[in-house]
C-alpha positions as CSV (number, residue, x, y, z in Angstrom):
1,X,-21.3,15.6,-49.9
2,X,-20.8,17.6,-53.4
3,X,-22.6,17.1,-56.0
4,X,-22.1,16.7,-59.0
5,X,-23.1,19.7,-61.6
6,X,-25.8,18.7,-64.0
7,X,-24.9,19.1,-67.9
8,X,-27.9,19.4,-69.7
9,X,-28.2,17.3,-73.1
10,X,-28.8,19.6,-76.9
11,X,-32.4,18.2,-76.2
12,X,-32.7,19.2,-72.9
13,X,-31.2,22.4,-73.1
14,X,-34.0,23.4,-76.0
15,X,-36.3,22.3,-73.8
16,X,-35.3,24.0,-71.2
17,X,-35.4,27.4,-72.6
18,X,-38.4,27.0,-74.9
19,X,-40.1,26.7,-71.2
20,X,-38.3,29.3,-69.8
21,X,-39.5,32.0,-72.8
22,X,-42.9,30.8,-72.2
23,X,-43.0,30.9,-68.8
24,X,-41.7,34.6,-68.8
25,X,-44.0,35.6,-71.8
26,X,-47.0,34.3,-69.8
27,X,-46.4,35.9,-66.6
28,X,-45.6,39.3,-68.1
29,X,-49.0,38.9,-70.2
30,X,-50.8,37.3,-67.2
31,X,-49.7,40.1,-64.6
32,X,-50.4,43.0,-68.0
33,X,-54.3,42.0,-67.6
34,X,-54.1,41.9,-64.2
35,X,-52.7,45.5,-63.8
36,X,-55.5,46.8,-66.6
37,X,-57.7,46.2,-63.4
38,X,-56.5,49.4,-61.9
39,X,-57.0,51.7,-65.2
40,X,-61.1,49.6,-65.5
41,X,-61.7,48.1,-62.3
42,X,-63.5,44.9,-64.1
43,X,-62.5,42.6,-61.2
44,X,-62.7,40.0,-64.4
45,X,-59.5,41.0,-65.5
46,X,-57.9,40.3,-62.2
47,X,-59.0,36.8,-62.4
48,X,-58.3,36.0,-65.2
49,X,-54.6,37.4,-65.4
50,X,-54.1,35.0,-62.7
51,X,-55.8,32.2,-64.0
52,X,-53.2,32.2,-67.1
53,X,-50.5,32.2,-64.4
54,X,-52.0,29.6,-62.4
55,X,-52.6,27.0,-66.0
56,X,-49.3,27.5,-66.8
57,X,-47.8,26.6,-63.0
58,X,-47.1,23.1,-64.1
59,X,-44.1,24.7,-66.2
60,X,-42.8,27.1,-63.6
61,X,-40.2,24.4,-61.9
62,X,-38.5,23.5,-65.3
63,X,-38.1,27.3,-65.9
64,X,-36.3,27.6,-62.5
65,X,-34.6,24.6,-63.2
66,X,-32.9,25.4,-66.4
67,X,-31.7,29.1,-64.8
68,X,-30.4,27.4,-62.2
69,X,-28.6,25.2,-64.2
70,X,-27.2,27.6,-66.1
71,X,-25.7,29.7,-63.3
72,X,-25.0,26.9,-60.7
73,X,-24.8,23.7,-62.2
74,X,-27.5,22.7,-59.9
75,X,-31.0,22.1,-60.3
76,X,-34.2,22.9,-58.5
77,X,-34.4,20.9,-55.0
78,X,-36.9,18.0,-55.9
79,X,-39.5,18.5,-53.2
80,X,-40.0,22.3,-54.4
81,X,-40.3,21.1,-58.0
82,X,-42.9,18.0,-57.3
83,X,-44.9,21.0,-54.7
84,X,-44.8,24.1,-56.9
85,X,-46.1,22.1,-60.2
86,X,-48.9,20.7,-58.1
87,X,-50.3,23.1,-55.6
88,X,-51.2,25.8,-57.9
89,X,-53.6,23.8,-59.6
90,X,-56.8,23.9,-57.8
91,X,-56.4,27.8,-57.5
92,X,-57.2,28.2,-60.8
93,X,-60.9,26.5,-60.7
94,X,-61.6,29.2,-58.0
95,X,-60.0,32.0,-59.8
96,X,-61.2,30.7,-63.5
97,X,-65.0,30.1,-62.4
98,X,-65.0,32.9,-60.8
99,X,-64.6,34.7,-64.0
100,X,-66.7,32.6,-66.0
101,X,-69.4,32.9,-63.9
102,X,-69.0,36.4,-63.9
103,X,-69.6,36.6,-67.3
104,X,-71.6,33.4,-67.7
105,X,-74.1,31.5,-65.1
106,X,-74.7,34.5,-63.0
107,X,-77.9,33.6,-61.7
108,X,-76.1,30.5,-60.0
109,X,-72.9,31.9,-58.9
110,X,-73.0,31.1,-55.7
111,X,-73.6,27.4,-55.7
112,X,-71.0,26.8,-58.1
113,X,-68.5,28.6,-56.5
114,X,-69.6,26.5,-53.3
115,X,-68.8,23.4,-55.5
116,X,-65.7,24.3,-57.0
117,X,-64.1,26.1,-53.4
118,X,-65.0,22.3,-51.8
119,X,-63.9,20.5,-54.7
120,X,-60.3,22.5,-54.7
121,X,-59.8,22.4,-51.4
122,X,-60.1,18.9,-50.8
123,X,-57.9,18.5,-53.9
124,X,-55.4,20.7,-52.0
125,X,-55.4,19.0,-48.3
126,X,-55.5,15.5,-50.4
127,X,-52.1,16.4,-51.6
128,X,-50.4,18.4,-48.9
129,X,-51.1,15.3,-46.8
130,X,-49.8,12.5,-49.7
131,X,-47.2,15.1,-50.3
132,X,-46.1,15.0,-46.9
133,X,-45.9,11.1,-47.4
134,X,-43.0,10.9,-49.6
135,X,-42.5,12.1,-52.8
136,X,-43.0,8.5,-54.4
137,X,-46.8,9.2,-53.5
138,X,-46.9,12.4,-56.3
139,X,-44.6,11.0,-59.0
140,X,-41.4,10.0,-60.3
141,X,-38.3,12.0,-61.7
142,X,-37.5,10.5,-65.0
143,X,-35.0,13.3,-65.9
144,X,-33.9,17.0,-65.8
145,X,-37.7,17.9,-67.5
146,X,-39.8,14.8,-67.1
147,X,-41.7,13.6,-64.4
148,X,-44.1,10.9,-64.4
149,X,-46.9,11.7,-62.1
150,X,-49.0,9.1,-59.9
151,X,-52.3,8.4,-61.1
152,X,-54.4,11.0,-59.4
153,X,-52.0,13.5,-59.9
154,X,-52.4,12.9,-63.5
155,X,-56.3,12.6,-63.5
156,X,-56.4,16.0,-62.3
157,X,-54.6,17.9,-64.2
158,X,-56.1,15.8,-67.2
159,X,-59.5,16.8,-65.4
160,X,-58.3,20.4,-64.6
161,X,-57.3,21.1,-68.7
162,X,-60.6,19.5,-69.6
163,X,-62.3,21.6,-67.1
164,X,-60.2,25.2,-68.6
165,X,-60.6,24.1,-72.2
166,X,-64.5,23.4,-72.2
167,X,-65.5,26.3,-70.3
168,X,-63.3,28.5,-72.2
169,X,-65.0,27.7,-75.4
170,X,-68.4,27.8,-74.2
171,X,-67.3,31.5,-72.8
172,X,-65.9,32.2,-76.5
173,X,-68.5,30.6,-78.3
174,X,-70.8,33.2,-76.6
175,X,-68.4,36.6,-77.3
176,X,-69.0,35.5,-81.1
177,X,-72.3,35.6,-81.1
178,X,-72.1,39.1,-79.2
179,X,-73.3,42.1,-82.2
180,X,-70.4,44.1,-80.8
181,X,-67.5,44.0,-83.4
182,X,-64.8,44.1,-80.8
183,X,-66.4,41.4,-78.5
184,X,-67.0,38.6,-81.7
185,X,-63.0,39.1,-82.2
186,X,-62.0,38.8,-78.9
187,X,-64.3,35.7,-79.1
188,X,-62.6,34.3,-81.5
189,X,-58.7,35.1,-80.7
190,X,-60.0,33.5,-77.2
191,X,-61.4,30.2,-79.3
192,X,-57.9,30.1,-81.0
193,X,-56.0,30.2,-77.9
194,X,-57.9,27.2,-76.2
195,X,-57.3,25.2,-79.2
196,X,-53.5,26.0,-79.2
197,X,-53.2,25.1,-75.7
198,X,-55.2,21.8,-75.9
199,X,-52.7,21.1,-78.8
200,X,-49.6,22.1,-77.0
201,X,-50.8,20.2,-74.0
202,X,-51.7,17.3,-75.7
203,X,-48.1,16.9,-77.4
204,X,-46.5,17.4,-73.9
205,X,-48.4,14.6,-72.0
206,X,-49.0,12.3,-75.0
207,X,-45.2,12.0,-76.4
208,X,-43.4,9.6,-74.4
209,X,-40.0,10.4,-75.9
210,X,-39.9,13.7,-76.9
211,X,-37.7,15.2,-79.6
212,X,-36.4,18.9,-81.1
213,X,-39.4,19.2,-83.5
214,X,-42.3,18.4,-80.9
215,X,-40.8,20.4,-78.0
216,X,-40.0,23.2,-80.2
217,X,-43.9,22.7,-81.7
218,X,-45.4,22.3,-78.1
219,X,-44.0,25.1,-77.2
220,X,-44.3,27.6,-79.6
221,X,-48.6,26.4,-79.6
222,X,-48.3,27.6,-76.0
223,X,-46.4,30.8,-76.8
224,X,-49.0,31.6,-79.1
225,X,-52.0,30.3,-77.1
226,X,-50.6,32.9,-74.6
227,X,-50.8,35.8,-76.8
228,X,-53.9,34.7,-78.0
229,X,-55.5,34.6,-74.5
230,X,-54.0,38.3,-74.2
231,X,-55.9,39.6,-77.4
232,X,-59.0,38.2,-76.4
233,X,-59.1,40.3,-72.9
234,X,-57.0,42.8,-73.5
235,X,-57.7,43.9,-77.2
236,X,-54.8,45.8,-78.3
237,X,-55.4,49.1,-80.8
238,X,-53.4,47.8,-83.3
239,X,-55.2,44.6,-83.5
240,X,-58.6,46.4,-84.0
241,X,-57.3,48.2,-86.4
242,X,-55.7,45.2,-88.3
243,X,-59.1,43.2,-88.2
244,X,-62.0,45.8,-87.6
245,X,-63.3,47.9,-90.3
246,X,-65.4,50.6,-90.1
C-alpha cells in the first residue's frame, strides 16, 4: 500500500520548525554541560546536561517528524512517536534528584533516591506494559503535532513538570542567597529559566487550538528557558563580565 505524502499546513510547518530549533538548541546546550564534566569532573554537571535533554523528550518526535517530512513526505511511525515522548520521562526524576540532592538534601540522599528509583520505575513498567496494549491506552493522534494523551499519561507529565519546576526554584532560591557573586547570578538566570519553561509549558498543554502567535511565543519561552538553564550551570565569561562588577 502507498501512502500518501503528508503536506504540512503554514501552521504546522511553523510549528514544526520552531520545535525542531529548540530541540537542537537544547541538545547541543544539554550535551555542552555534560562534556564540561571532563574539563571539572563535578559529576553534577553530568546530570544535569541530561536532565535538560530528558525534560525536553516530549518534543523530540515532532522534531523527527517535521525532518522527515521535509525529506520524505512521511512522518514518524506512530508507535515510535507515542514511545519516545513517554519513556524518557521517568529518567529525568532519577537523573534530576540526583543532582538536587547533590547539592540540596544531602544528609538524606539515599532514601530519596530509593523513592524516586521505585517511583520511576514503576512509572516505566506501568507503561511499557499499557504500551504494549494498544496505542489507544497512551493517547490519541489528533494531527501532524498534537496528541491528546490518556489521563495518566497526562497526570504525569503534569506531575513530572510540577516536580522539575518546584525543586528547581527551591535549588535557585538557595544559589541567591549564596555570598558568592557568581553563584547568586547563576541563581537567578536558573530562577528565570524555570519560570520561562513553566510559561512555555503552560501555553502548550493549555491552548486547545493553537495559533502562529502562541506557538511562536511557546517556543521562543523554551528557547530561552534553555539558554537560561545553560547560564545558570555553565556561567559563560562574557556573561560575568556583562553582570559582575568588581
Amino acid at each position: 500500500m502507498i501512502k500518501l505524502s503528508v503536506v504540512l499546513t503554514p501552521l504546522q510547518t511553523l510549528q514544526g520548525a520552531l520545535t525542531l530549533v529548540f530541540v537542537l538548541i537544547s541538545f547541543i546546550l544539554g550535551l555542552t554541560i555534560m562534556l564540561k564534566y571532563f574539563k571539572y569532573k563535578v559529576r553534577q554537571l553530568l546530570l544535569v546536561g541530561a536532565t535538560w535533554m530528558f525534560v525536553v523528550s516530549p518534543y523530540w518526535p515532532d522534531a523527527i517528524s517535521f525532518v522527515m517530512i521535509m525529506f520524505t513526505g512521511q512522518e514518524i511511525n506512530i508507535n515510535l512517536y507515542f514511545f519516545i515522548a513517554n519513556a524518557f520521562i521517568a529518567p529525568l526524576h532519577i537523573t534530576w534528584m540526583l543532582a538536587m540532592t547533590d547539592f540540596l538534601f544531602k544528609k538524606h540522599q539515599k532514601l530519596i533516591m530509593l523513592i524516586f528509583s521505585i517511583e520511576a520505575v514503576i512509572f516505566e513498567i506501568i507503561f511499557i506494559v499499557v504500551f504494549s496494549m494498544g496505542l489507544p491506552f497512551i493517547g490519541t493522534k489528533i494531527s501532524v503535532f498534537v496528541v491528546r494523551w490518556e489521563l495518566f499519561i497526562m497526570l504525569y507529565i503534569l506531575i513530572s513538570l510540577l516536580f522539575f519546576v518546584i525543586t528547581g526554584l527551591l535549588f535557585a532560591r538557595e544559589s541567591t542567597k549564596s555570598s558568592n557573586q557568581e553563584i547568586r547570578l547563576k541563581g537567578k538566570f536558573i530562577v528565570i529559566a524555570f519560570i520561562l519553561f513553566t510559561l512555555g509549558s503552560l501555553l502548550d498543554v493549555l491552548i486547545d487550538i493553537p495559533t502562529e502567535t502562541t506557538i511562536a511565543l511557546d517556543r521562543i519561552f523554551m528557547i530561552l528557558a534553555a539558554f537560561s538553564f545553560y547560564i545558570g550551570f555553565i556561567m559563560p565569561n562574557f556573561i560575568k563580565k556583562i553582570f559582575i562588577r568588581d
